[in-house]
C-alpha positions as CSV (number, residue, x, y, z in Angstrom):
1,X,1.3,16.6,5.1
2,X,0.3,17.6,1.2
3,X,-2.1,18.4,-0.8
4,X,-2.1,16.9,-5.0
5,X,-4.7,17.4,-7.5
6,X,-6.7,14.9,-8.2
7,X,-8.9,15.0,-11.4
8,X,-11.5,12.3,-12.6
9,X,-14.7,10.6,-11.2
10,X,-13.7,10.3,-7.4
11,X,-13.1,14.1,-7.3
12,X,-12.4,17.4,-8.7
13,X,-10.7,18.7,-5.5
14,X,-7.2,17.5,-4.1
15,X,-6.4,14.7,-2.0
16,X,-4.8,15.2,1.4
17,X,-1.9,12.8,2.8
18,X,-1.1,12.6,6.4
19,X,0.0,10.1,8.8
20,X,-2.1,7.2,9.6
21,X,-3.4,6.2,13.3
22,X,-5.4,3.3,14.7
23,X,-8.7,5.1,14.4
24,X,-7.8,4.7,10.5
25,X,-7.3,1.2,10.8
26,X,-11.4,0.6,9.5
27,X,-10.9,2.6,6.6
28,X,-7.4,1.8,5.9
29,X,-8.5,-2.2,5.6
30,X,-11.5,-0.7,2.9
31,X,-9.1,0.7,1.0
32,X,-6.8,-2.5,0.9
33,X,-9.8,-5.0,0.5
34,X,-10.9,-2.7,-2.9
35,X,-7.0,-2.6,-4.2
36,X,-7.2,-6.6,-3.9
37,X,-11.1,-6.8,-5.9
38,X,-10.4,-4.1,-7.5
39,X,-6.7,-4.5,-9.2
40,X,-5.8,-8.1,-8.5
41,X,-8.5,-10.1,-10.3
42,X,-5.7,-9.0,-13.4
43,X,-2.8,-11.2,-11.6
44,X,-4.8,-13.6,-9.6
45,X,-7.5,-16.3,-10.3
46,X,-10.9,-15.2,-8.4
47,X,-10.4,-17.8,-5.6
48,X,-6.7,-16.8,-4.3
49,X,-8.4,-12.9,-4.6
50,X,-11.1,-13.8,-2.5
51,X,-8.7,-15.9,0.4
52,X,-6.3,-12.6,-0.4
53,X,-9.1,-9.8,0.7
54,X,-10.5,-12.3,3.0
55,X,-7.8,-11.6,5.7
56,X,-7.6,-8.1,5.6
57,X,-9.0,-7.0,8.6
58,X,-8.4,-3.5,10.5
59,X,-6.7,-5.7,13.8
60,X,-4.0,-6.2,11.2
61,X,-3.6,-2.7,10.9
62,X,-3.6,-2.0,14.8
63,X,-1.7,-4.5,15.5
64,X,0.9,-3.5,13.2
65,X,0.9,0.3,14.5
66,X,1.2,-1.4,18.3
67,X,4.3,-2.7,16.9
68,X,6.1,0.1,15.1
69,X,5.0,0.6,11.6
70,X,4.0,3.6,10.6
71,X,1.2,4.2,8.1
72,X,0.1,7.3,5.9
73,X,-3.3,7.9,4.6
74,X,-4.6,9.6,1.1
75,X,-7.9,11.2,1.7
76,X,-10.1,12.6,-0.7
77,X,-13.7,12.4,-1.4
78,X,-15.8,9.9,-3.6
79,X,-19.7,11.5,-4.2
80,X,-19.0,14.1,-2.1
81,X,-17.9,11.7,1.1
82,X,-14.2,11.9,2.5
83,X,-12.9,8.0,2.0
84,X,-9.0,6.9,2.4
85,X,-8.1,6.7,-1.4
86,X,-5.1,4.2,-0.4
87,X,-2.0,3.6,2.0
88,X,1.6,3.4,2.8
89,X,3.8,2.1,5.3
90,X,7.1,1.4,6.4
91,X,8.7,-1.0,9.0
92,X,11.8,-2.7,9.8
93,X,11.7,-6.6,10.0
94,X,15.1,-8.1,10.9
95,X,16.9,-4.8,10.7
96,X,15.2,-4.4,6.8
97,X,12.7,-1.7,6.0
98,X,10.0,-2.5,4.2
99,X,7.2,-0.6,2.5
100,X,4.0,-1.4,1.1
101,X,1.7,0.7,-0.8
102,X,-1.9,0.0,-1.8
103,X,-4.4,2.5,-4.1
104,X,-8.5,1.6,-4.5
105,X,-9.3,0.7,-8.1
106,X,-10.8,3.8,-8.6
107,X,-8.1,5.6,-7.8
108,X,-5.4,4.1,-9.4
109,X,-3.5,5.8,-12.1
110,X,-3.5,9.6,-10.6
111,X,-0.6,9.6,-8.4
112,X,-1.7,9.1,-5.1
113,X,0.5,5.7,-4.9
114,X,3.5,7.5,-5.8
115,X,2.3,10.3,-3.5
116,X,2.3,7.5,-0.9
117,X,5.4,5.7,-2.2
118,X,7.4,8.8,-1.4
119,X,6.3,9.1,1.9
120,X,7.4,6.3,2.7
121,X,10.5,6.4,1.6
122,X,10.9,9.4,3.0
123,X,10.5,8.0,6.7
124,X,12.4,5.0,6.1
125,X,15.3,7.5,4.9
126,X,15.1,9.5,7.9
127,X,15.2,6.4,10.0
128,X,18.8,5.4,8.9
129,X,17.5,2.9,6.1
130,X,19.8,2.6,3.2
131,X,17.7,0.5,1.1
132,X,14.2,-1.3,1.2
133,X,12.7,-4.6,0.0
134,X,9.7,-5.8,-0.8
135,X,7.7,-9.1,-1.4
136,X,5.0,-7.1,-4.3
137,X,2.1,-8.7,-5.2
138,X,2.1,-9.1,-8.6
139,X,-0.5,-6.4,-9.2
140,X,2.5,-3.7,-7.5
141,X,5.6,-5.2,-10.1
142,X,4.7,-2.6,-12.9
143,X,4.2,0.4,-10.0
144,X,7.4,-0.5,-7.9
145,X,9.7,-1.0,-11.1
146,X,8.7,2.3,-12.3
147,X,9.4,3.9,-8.9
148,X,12.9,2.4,-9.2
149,X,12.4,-0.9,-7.4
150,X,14.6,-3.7,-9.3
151,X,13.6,-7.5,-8.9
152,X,15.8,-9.8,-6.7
153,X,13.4,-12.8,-6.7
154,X,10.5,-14.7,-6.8
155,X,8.5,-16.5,-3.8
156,X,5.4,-16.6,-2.3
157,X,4.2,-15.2,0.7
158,X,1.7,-16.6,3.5
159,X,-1.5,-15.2,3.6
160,X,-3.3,-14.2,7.2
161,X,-6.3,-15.7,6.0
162,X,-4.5,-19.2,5.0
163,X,-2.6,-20.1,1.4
164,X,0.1,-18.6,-0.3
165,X,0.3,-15.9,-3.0
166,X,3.0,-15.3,-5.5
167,X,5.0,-12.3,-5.0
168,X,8.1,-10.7,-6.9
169,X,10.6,-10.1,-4.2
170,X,12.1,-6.0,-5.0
171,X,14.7,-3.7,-3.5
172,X,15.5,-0.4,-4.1
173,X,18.5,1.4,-3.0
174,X,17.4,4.9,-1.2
175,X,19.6,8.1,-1.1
């Protein structure tokens, strides 16, 4: 779908983003679990981190496909290997899109979430969507407020692996 360059110690080359399927669901749950060790440890004590990655599994990811979500994928390679630098989605829940992005630590900070981001939105604008909201960790407030996310709210959200986490609840109008 694009190409960006991407500069630093994961590679000199550019990244490529393109729509996500199931057989991604393995490497799309890599990506997520090193966003959560990688990034979260900042926002989160070490135990709710753990419980966090601990329920990131790629049947989430499947299962989420099997039921309309769509993902993209930024690949690029790390010591010379092709790897899934991070992920978006977008779904509708009760007639509200959402969209979630997540970057691996060592990617982070070169514009493959905003990359992602805008993909999203993208789809979720040429699905009808007029707005979206999210429940951000608090790792993502920073990232979403930049990318013109406003906050709405604050709650916690039930993890798949047991517990809650606090979130920021967001919404940004698209156009």
């Amino acid at each position: 779908m694009g190409r960006v360059s991407l500069s630093g110690p994961i590679s000199s080359q550019a990244f490529e983003i393109r729509r996500a399927d199931s057989d991604d669901a393995e490497a799309i749950a890599a990506a997520h679990r090193d966003s959560i060790r990688a990034i979260g440890p900042q926002f989160y004590p070490p135990e709710l981190v753990d419980r966090w990655g601990a329920g990131v599994t790629p049947q989430l990811y499947v299962r989420a496909m099997e039921g309309g979500e769509v993902f993209f994928v930024a690949v690029g390679r790390v010591d010379g290997e092709p790897m899934v630098l991070g992920f978006s989605s977008h779904h509708v829940d009760d007639a509200q899109d959402g969209i979630s992005v997540y970057v691996r630590g060592s990617a982070a900070r070169r514009g493959i979430g905003t990359a992602l981001l805008r993909l999203a939105e993208s789809h979720a604008l040429a699905h009808g969507a007029t707005s979206i909201e999210i429940q951000a960790s608090l790792a993502g407030v920073a990232f979403y407020a930049a990318n013109g996310f406003d906050e709405i709210g604050r709650s916690e959200v039930t993890l798949s692996s047991g517990g809650t986490i606090p979130c920021v609840l967001m919404r940004k109008a698209l156009s």
